[in-house]
Backbone bond lengths (Angstrom), bond angles and torsions (degrees), N, CA, C in turn:
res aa  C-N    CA-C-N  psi(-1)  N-CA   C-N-CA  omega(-1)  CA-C   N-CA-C  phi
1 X - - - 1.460 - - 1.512 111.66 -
2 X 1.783 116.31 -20.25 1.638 109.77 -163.69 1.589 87.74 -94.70
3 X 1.455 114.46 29.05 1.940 100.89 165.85 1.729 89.37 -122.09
4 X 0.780 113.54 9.41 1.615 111.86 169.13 1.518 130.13 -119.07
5 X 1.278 106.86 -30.89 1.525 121.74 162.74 1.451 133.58 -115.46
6 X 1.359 109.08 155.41 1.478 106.85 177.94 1.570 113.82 -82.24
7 X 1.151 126.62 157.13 1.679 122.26 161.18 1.602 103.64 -40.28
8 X 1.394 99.53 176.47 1.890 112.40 165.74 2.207 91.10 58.87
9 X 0.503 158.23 -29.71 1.642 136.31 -135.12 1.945 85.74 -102.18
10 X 1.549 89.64 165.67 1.255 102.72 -160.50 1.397 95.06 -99.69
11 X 1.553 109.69 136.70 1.638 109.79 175.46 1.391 108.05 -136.51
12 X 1.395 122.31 148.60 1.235 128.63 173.96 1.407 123.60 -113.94
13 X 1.421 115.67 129.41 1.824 131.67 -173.88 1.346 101.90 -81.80
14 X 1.165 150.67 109.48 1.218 139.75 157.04 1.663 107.98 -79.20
15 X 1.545 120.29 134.62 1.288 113.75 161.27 2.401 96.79 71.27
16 X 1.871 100.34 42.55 1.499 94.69 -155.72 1.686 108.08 -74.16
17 X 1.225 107.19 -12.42 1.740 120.98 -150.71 1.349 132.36 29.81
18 X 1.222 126.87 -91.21 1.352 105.67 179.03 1.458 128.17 -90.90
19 X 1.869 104.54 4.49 1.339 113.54 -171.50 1.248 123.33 99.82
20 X 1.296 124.30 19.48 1.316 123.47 -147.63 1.547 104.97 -101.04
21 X 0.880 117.23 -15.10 1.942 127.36 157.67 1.775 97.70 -65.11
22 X 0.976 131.50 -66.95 1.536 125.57 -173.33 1.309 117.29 -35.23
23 X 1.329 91.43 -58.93 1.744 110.79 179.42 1.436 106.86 -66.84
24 X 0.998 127.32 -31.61 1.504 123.45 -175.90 1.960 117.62 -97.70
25 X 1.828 91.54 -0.90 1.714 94.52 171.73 1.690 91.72 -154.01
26 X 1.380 117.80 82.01 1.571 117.06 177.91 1.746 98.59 -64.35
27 X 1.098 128.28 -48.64 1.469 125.29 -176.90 1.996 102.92 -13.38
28 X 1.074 96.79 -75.88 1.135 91.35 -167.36 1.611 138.55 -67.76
29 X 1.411 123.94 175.01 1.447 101.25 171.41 1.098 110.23 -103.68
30 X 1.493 123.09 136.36 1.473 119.22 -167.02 1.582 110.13 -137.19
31 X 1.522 110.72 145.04 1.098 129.30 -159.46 1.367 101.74 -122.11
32 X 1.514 116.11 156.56 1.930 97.77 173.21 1.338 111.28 -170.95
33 X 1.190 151.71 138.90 1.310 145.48 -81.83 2.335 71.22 -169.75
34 X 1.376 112.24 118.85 1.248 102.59 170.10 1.168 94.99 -166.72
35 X 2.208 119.96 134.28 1.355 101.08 -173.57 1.594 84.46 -107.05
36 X 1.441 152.86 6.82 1.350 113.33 159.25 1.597 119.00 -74.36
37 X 1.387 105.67 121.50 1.772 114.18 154.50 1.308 120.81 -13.31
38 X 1.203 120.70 -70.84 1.607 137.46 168.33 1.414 107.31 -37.06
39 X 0.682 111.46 -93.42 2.083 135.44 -175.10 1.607 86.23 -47.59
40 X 1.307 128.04 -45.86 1.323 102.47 -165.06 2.207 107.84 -71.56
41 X 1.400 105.35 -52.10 1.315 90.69 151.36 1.307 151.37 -18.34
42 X 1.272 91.81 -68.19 2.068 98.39 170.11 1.418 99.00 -57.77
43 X 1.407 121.74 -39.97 1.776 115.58 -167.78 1.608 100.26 -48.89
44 X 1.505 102.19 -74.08 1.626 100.43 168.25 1.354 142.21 -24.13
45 X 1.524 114.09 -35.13 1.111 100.57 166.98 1.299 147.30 -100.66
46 X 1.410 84.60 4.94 1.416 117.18 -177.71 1.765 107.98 -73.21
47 X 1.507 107.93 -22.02 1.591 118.84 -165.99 1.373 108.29 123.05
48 X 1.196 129.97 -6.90 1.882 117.66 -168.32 1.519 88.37 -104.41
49 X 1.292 96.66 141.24 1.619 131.12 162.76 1.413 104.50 -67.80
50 X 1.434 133.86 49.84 1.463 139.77 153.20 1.307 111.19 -38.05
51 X 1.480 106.60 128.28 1.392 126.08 -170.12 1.902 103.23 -146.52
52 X 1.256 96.02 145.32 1.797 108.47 -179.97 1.538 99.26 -77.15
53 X 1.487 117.97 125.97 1.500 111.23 160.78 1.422 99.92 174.79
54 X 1.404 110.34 -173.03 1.935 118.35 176.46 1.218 121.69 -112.03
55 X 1.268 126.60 168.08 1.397 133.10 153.90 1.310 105.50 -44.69
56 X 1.324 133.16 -68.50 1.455 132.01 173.34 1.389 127.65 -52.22
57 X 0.863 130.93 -27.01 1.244 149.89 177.95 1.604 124.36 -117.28
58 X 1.563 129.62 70.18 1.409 108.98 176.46 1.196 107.26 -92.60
59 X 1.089 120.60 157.48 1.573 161.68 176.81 2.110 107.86 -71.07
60 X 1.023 94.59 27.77 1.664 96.92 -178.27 1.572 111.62 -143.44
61 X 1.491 94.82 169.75 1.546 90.06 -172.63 1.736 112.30 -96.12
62 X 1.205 126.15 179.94 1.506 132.01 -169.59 1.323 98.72 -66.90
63 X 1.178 119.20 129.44 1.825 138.18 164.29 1.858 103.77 70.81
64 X 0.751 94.34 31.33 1.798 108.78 167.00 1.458 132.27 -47.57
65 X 1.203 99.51 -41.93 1.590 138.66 173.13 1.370 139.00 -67.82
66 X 1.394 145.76 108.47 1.330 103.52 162.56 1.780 109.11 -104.44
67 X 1.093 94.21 12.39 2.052 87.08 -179.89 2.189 92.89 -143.83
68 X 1.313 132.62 162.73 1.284 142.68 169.00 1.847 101.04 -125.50
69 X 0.967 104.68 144.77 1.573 125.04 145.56 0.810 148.57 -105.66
70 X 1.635 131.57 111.68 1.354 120.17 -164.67 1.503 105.76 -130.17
71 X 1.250 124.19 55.03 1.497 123.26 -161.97 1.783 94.06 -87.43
72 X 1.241 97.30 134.76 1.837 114.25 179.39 1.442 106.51 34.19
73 X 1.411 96.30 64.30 1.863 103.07 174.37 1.195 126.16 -120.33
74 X 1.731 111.92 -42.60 1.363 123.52 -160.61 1.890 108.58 -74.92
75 X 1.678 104.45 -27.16 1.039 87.48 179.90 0.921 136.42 -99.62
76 X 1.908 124.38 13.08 1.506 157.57 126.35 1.450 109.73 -20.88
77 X 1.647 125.23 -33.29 1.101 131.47 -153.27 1.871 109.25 -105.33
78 X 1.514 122.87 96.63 1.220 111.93 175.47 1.494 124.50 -42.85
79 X 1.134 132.35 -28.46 1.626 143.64 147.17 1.439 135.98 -100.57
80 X 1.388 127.11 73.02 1.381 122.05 -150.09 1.941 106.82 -67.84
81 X 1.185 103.13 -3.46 1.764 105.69 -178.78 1.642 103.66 -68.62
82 X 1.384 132.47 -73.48 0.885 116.19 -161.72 1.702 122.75 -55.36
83 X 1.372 112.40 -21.65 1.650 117.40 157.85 1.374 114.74 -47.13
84 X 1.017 111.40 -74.69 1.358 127.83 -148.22 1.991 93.83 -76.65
85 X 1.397 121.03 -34.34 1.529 117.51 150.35 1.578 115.37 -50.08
86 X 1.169 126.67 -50.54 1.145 129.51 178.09 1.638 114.16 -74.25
87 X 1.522 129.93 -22.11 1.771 127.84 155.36 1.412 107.93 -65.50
88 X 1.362 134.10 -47.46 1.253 130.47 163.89 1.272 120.69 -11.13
89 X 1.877 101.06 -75.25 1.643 143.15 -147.22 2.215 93.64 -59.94
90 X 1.483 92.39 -38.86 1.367 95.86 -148.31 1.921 102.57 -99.89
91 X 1.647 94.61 -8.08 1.365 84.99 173.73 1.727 118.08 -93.78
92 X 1.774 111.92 -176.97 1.398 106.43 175.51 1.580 112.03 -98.56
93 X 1.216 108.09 159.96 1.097 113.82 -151.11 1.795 84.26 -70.27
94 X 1.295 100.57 133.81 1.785 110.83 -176.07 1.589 123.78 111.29
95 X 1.810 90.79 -15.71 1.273 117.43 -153.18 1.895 94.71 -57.20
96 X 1.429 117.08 175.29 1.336 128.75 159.56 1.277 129.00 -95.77
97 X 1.102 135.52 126.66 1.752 134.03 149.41 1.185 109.09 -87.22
98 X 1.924 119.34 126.35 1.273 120.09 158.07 1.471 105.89 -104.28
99 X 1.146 134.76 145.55 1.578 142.97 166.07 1.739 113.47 -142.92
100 X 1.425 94.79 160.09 1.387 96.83 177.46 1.425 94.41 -143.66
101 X 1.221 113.63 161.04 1.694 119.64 -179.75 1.644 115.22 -157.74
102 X 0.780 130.33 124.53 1.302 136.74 160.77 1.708 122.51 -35.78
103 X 1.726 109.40 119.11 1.414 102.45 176.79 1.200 134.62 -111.86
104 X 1.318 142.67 -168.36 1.225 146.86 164.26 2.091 97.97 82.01
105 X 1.174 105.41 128.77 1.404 101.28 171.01 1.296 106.76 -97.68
106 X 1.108 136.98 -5.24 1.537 137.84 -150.58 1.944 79.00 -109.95
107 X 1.132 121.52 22.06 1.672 110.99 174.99 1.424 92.28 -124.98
108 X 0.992 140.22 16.65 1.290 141.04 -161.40 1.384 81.74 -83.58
109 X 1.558 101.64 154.65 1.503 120.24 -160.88 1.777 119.99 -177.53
110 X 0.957 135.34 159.64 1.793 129.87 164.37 1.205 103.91 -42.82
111 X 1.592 131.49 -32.33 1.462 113.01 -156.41 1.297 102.67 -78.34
112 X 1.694 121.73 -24.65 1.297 121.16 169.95 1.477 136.74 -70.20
113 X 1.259 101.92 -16.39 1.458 127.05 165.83 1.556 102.76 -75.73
114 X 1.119 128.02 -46.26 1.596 121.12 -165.53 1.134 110.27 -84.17
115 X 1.753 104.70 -19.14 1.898 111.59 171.48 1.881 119.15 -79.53
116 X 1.730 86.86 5.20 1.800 92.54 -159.35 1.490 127.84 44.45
117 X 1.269 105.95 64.85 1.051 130.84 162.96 1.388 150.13 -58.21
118 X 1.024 148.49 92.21 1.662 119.69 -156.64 2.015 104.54 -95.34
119 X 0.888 97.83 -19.30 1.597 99.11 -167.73 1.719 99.59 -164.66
120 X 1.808 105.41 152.70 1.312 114.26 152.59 1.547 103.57 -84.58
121 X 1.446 111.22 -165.38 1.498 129.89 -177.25 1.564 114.47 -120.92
122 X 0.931 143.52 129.16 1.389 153.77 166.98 1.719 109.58 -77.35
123 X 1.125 117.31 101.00 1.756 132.18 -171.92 1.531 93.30 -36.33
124 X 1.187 106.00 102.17 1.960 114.62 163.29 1.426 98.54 111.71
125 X 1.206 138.18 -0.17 1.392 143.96 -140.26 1.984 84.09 -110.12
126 X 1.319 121.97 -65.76 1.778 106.84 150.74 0.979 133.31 -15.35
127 X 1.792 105.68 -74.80 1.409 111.08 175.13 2.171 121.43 -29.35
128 X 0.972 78.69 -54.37 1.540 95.60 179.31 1.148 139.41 -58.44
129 X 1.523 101.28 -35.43 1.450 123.97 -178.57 2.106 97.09 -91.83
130 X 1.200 129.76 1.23 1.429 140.97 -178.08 1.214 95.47 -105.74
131 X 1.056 122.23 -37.61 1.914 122.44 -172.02 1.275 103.49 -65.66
132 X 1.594 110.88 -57.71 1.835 120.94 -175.30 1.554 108.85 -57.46
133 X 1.543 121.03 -14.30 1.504 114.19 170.70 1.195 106.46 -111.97
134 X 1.195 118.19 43.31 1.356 116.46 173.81 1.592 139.33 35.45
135 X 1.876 82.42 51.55 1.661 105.58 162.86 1.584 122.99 -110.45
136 X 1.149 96.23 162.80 1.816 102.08 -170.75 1.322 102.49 -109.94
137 X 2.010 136.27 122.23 1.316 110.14 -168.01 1.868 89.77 -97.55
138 X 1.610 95.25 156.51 1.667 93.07 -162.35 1.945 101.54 -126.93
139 X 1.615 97.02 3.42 1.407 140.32 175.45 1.469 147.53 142.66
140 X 1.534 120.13 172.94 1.539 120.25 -146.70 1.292 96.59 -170.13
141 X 1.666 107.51 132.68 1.768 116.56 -168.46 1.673 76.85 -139.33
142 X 1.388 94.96 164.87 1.413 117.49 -163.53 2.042 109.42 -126.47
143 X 0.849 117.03 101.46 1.821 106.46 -159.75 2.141 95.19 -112.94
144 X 1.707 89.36 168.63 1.590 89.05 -160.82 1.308 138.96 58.27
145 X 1.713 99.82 29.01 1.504 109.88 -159.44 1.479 100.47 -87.45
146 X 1.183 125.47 -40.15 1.695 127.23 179.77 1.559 109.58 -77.57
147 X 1.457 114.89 1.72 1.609 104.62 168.48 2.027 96.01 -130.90
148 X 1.124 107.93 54.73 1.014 119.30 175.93 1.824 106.68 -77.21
149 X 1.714 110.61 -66.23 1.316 114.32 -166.72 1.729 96.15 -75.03
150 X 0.957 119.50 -10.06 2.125 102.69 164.51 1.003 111.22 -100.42
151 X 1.653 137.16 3.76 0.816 121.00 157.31 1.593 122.19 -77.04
152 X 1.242 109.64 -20.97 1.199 124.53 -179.49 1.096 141.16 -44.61
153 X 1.698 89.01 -56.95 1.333 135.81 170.07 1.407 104.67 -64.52
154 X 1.365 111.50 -57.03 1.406 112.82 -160.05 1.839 108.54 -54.50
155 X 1.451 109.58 -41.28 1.721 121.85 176.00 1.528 112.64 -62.69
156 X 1.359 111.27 -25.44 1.460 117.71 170.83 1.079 127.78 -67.39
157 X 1.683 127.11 -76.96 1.497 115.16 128.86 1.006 158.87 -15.79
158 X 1.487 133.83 -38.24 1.443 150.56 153.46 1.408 105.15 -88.38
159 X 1.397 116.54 -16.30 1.510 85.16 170.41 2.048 118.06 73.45
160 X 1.512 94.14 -12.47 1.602 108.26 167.01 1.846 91.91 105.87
161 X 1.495 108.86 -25.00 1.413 95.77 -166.64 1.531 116.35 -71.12
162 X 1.307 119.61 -154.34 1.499 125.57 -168.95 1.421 118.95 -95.07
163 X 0.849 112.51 151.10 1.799 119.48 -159.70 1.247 110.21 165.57
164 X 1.492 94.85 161.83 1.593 125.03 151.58 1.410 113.98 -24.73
165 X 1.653 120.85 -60.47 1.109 113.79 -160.37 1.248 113.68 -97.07
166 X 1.088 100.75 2.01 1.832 114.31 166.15 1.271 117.15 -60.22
167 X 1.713 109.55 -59.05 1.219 137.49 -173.11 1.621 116.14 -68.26
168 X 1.563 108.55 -31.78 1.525 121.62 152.23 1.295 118.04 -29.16
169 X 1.852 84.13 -65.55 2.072 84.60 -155.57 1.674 101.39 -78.27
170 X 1.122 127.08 -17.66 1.527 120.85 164.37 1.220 123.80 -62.53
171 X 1.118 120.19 -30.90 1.729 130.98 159.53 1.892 90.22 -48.40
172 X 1.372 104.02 -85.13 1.829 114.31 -145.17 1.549 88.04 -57.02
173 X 1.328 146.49 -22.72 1.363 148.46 -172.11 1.489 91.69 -56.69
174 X 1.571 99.17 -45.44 2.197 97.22 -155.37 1.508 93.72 -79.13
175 X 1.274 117.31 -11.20 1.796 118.99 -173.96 1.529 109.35 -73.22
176 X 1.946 105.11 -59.44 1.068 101.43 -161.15 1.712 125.76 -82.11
177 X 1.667 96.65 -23.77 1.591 110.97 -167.90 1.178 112.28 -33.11
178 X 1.292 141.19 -50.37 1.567 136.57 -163.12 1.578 108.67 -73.25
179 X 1.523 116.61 -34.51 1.954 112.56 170.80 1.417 94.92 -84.51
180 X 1.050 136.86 -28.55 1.466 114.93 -176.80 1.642 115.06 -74.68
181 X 1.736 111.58 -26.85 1.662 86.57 164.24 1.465 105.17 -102.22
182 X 0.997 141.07 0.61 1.661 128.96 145.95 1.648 114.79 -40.23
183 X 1.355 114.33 -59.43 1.187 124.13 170.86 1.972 122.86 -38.58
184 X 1.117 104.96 -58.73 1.785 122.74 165.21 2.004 90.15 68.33
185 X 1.304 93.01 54.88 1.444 85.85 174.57 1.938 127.44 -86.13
186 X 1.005 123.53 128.66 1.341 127.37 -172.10 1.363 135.69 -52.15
187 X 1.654 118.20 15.14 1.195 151.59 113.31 1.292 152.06 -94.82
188 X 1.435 134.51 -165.17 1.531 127.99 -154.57 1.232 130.32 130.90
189 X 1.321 105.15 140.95 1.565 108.96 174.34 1.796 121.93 -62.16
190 X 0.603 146.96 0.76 2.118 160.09 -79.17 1.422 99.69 142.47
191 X 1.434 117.34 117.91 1.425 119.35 136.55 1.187 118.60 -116.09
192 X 1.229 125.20 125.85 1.443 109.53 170.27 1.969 100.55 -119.04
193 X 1.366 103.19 166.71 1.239 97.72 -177.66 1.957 118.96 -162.74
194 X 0.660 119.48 160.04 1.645 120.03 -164.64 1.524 105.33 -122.27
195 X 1.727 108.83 121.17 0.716 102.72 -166.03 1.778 114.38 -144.79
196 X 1.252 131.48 137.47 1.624 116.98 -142.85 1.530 99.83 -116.11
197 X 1.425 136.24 141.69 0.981 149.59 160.32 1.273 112.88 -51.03
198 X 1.670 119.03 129.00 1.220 103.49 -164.33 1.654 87.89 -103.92
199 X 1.757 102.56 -169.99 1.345 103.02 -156.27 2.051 101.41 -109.68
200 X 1.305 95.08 4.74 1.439 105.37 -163.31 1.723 105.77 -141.91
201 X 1.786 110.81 119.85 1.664 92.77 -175.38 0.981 130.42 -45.87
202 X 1.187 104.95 174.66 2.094 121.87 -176.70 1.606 101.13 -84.58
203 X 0.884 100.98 125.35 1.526 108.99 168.78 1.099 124.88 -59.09
C-alpha cells in the first residue's frame, strides 16, 4: 500500500476485524467497518475508528476516502455489486480500491463453505466486474502461486476437510510465501489487485 499512498490519508477497512492492517501500517488514518462487537473493540484499540455497518451499506459520506479495503470480502457477499457500488460512493475521486479474492472455482471445497463463501473467482473475472463500476485497474499480484498444484490436490483428497494434508500445506505455505511473492508469478490461489476511481462515469 506505501507504493500507492501517502502517510496521514484516510483509508477505510471494510469487514476490518481485529485491526490488524492499522497495527501493521500506523502511518495512516484508518477507519473500519466491523459488525462483530468483539473484533470491533480490539480494532479500536489498536488505532482504527471501528464502526458497525456493511459492505452494502457504509456509514459515511460521498468521497470520504482516499484509499478502500476489501481484503477477503467480496466473496462473503451474495451480491458483490452493491459493495463495491457503495466503495466507489465513499471514495475520492482518484481514490483507491484494494481487494483480494479467492480463485479457481474448480477448488471449491467444504473449506469454502466453512469460510462462508459464496463463490471462487475466475483469473480476470475481478478485473471486470471493477471496470463495470467504474474502476481503473492500476495493478494485480497473484499470491500462493508455487503451492498452487498441492493445493489442488490437497481439496481433492480432503475434500477441503481436516487432515494431515491440510496441516501439510500450512506448514509449506509458512516455507514458501516470501519466494513466491519475490517470484510475482502470473498465477495463484489469491488475487489481489489495485484499483482507482475514475474521474468520469462508467459507461
Amino acid at each position: 500500500m506505501s507504493l500507492h499512498l501517502l502517510p496521514g490519508m484516510r483509508v477505510l477497512d471494510v469487514g476490518c476485524g481485529d485491526g490488524w492492517l492499522a497495527e501493521a501500517l500506523p502511518e495512516y488514518e484508518w477507519h473500519g467497518i466491523e459488525p462483530d462487537p468483539v473484533l470491533r473493540a480490539r480494532a479500536s484499540a489498536k488505532g482504527m475508528r471501528a464502526a458497525l455497518g456493511t459492505a452494502e451499506s457504509l456509514p459515511f459520506d460521498d468521497g470520504h476516502f482516499n484509499a478502500v479495503c476489501m481484503f477477503d470480502v467480496l466473496e462473503h457477499l451474495p451480491d458483490e455489486n452493491p459493495a463495491l457500488a457503495e466503495a466507489r460512493r465513499v471514495l475520492k475521486p482518484g481514490g483507491l480500491l484494494f481487494a483480494s479474492v479467492p480463485l479457481h472455482p474448480e477448488l471449491w471445497s467444504r473449506h469454502d463453505v466453512r469460510c462462508g463463501h459464496y463463490r471462487r473467482y475466475r483469473k480476470g473475472e475481478v478485473v471486470r466486474l471493477l471496470k463495470e463500476h467504474g474502476f481503473y485497474l492500476i495493478g494485480r499480484r497473484f499470491f500462493v502461486s508455487l503451492l498452487l498444484p498441492l493445493t489442488w490436490a490437497v481439496r481433492r483428497l480432503s475434500s477441503g476437510g481436516p487432515g494431515k494434508l491440510q496441516g501439510m500445506l500450512e506448514i509449506l505455505v509458512e516455507k514458501v510465501v516470501a519466494l513466491d511473492a519475490a517470484l510475482k508469478l502470473p498465477f495463484g490461489v489469491t488475487e489481489v489487485v489495485v484499483a482507482e476511481r475514475r474521474t468520469w462515469p462508467k459507461k
